[in-house]
C-alpha positions, -999 to 999 in steps of 0.1 A, spaced: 111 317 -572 144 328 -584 169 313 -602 199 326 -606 226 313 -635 263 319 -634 288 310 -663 317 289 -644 342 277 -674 345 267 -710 352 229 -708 363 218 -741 354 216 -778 338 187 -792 327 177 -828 293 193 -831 306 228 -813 320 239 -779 299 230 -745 300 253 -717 295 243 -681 266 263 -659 253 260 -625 222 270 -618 212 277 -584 171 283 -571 156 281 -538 125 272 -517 115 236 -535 113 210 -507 124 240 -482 161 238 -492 188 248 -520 189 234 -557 215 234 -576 218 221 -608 253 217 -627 255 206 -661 265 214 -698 252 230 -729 260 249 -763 243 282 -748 229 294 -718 198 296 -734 203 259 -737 206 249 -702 181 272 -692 154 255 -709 166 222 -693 169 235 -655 132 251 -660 117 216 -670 138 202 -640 123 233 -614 88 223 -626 92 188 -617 101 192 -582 76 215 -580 47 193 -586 68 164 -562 75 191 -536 37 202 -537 24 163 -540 46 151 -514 36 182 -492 26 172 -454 11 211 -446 -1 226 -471 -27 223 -496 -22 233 -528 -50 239 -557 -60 213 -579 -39 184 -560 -49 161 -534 -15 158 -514 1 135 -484 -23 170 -464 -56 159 -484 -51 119 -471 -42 132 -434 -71 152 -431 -94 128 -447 -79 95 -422 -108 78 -409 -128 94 -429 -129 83 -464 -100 73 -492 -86 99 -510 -81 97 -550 -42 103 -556 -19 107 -584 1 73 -594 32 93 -581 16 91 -545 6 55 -546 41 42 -563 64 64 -531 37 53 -501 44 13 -523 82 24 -518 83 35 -483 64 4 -470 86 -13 -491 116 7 -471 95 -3 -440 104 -42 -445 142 -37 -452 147 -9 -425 127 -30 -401 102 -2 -393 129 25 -389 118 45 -418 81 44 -415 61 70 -435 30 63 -407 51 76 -377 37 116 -383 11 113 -350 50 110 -332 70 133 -358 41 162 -357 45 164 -319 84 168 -320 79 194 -346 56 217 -328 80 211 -296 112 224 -318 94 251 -335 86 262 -301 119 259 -287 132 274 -315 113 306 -315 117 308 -278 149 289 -266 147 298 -226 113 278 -225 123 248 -248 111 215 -235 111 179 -244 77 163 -251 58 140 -228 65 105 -230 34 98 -226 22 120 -250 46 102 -276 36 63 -268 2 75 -271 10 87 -304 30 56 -313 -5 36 -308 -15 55 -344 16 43 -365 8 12 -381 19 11 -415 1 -13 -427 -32 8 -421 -24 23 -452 -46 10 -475 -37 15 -509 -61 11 -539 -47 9 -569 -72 3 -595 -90 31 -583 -61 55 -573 -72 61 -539 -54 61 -503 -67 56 -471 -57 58 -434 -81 35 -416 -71 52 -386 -87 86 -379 -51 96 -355 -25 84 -379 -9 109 -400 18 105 -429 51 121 -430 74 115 -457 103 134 -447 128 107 -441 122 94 -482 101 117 -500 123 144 -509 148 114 -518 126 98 -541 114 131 -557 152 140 -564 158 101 -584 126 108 -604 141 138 -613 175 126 -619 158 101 -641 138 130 -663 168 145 -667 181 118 -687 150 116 -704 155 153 -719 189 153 -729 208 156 -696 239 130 -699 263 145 -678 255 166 -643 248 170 -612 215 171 -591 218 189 -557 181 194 -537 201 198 -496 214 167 -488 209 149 -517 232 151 -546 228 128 -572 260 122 -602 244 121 -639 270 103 -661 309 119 -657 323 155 -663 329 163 -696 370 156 -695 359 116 -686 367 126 -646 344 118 -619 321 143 -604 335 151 -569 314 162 -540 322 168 -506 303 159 -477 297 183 -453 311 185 -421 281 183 -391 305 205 -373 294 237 -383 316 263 -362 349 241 -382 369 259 -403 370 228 -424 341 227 -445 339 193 -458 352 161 -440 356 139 -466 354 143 -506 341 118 -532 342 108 -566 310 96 -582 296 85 -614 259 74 -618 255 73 -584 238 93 -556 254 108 -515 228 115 -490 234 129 -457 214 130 -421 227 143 -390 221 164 -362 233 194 -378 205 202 -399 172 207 -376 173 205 -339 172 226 -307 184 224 -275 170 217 -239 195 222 -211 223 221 -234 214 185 -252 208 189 -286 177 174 -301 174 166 -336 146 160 -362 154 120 -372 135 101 -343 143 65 -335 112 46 -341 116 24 -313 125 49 -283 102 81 -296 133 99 -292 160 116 -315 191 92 -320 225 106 -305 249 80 -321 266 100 -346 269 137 -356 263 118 -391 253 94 -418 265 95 -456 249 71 -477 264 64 -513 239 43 -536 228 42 -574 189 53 -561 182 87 -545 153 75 -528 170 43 -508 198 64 -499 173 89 -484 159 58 -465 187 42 -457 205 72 -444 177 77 -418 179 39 -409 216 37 -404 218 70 -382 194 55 -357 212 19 -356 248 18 -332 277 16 -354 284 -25 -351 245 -30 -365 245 -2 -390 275 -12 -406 266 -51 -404 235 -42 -421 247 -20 -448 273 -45 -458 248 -73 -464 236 -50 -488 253 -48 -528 259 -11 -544 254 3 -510 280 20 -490 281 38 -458 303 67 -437 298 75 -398 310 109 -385 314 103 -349 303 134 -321 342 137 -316 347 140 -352 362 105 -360 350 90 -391 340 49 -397 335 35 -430 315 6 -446 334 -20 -458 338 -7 -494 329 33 -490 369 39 -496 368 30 -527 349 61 -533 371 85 -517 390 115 -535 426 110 -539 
């Protein structure tokens, strides 16, 4: 794994000597892009910080892993291919993100559900199919998919914590925490880096930034969030300013193919089996990585009027909805966020 450091600016000097700001950039943890931003006396400095921060999402990326095993760890793989068979002794990490997601469960009403990987394995295979031969691509069964929706029940996950261990009670069901894991992973190392010195930066793992603190001259951090529109010349379609708090995007953009010129993406509506075509997509701005991970899955497989009802029942949550012909809704308080 490489990790590449480049020298962006001198910021300012301060009392006990001048801080520098770095960005540090690595790839292939959680399959996607880091990037780390933040600020230190020396390169030497920050480098010693980003490595700490690489080795933690290592070890989440390979706990949280759904296929592969790794050596030494029993992972989200070792409990799917021990369902039915026998619990599985875990690391606390595993038991506190599966307490999470059911948690997640309740509030989404079942739209993020970590047991729906019987229904999420089969659309995978279908897209990595399609995607390595596209004149061929197909759309699964629908029978194939209820059947798999008979092995999602979350609350077959049976969670022991006194001794550690996890089990699936059903031999089908499989877990998949795509639509959180990599969420919660990214607040638990947000939450590290305070622990080791890191006031002020920014945590970037794909579609999850997270906002450490402000920039060094007092300003908020500001991001821009993406626009699903890919062929654009205009990169971002909106820009925010953040402090202490966390941007997480899903759309259709990200993994998907196409049969007969529909585009199918990876986030699947619990309730039909099928992708959701509401939205190009979701932005969720929260103080936890984790529920904005959640709730960004949630919201993007609601219609706007529920979405938006049920994000602004909720406090320190906020939400933006990029419409397929590019128009843009907003939660009741998201503005307050946007850029000047």
């Amino acid at each position: 794994m490489t990790i590449v450091f480049l020298l962006v600016f001198q910021v300012c000097d301060l009392p006990f000597g001048k801080m520098t700001r770095y960005t540090a950039t690595f790839l292939d943890v959680f399959d996607t892009r880091t990037e780390v931003v933040g600020y230190a006396k020396n390169k030497e400095d920050f480098l010693a910080q980003v490595e700490l921060l690489k080795e933690k999402l290592i070890y989440y990326h390979e706990l949280y892993d759904i296929y592969q095993d790794h050596e030494g760890i029993n992972n989200i793989k070792t409990i799917n291919d021990r369902a039915g068979i026998e619990p599985v002794v875990v690391d606390r990490e595993i038991i506190d993100l599966l307490k999470y997601s059911k948690e997640m469960y309740e509030l989404t009403d079942g739209q993020v559900n970590v047991a729906m990987g019987s229904v999420l394995s089969i659309w995978h295979d279908y897209r990595e199919r399609a995607l390595a031969d596209p004149e061929h691509a197909k759309v699964p069964p629908m029978e194939r998919l209820q059947e798999a929706a008979d092995h999602t029940d979350i609350h077959q996950i049976v969670i022991d914590e006194s001794a550690s261990t996890v089990y699936l009670t059903d031999k089908e069901m499989s877990l998949d925490v795509g639509g959180i894991g990599k969420g919660y992973a990214v607040q638990k190392v947000v939450d590290y880096a305070k622990e080791i010195g890191m006031e002020r930066g920014l945590i970037s793992v794909g579609g999850n930034v997270c906002a450490i603190g402000e920039r060094i001259d007092g300003t908020m951090w500001r991001l821009g969030i993406q626009n699903p529109d890919l062929e654009s010349d205009i990169k971002y379609v909106q820009k925010v300013d953040l402090k202490d708090k966390c941007v997480v995007s899903s759309g259709n953009y990200q993994r998907y193919y196409e049969v007969d010129g529909k585009r199918y993406c990876h986030i699947i509506d619990s309730d039909t089996l099928m992708p959701a075509d509401y939205f190009a997509a979701v932005s969720i701005i929260t103080e936890d990585s984790g529920m904005a991970d959640a709730l960004s899955t949630a919201v993007y497989n609601m219609p706007l009027s529920e979405g938006r009802a049920f994000v602004n029942r909720m406090e320190n949550v906020e939400a933006m909805w990029i419409m397929e012909d590019g128009g843009i809704e907003y939660s009741e308080n998201f503005e307050t966020f946007v850029a000047e």
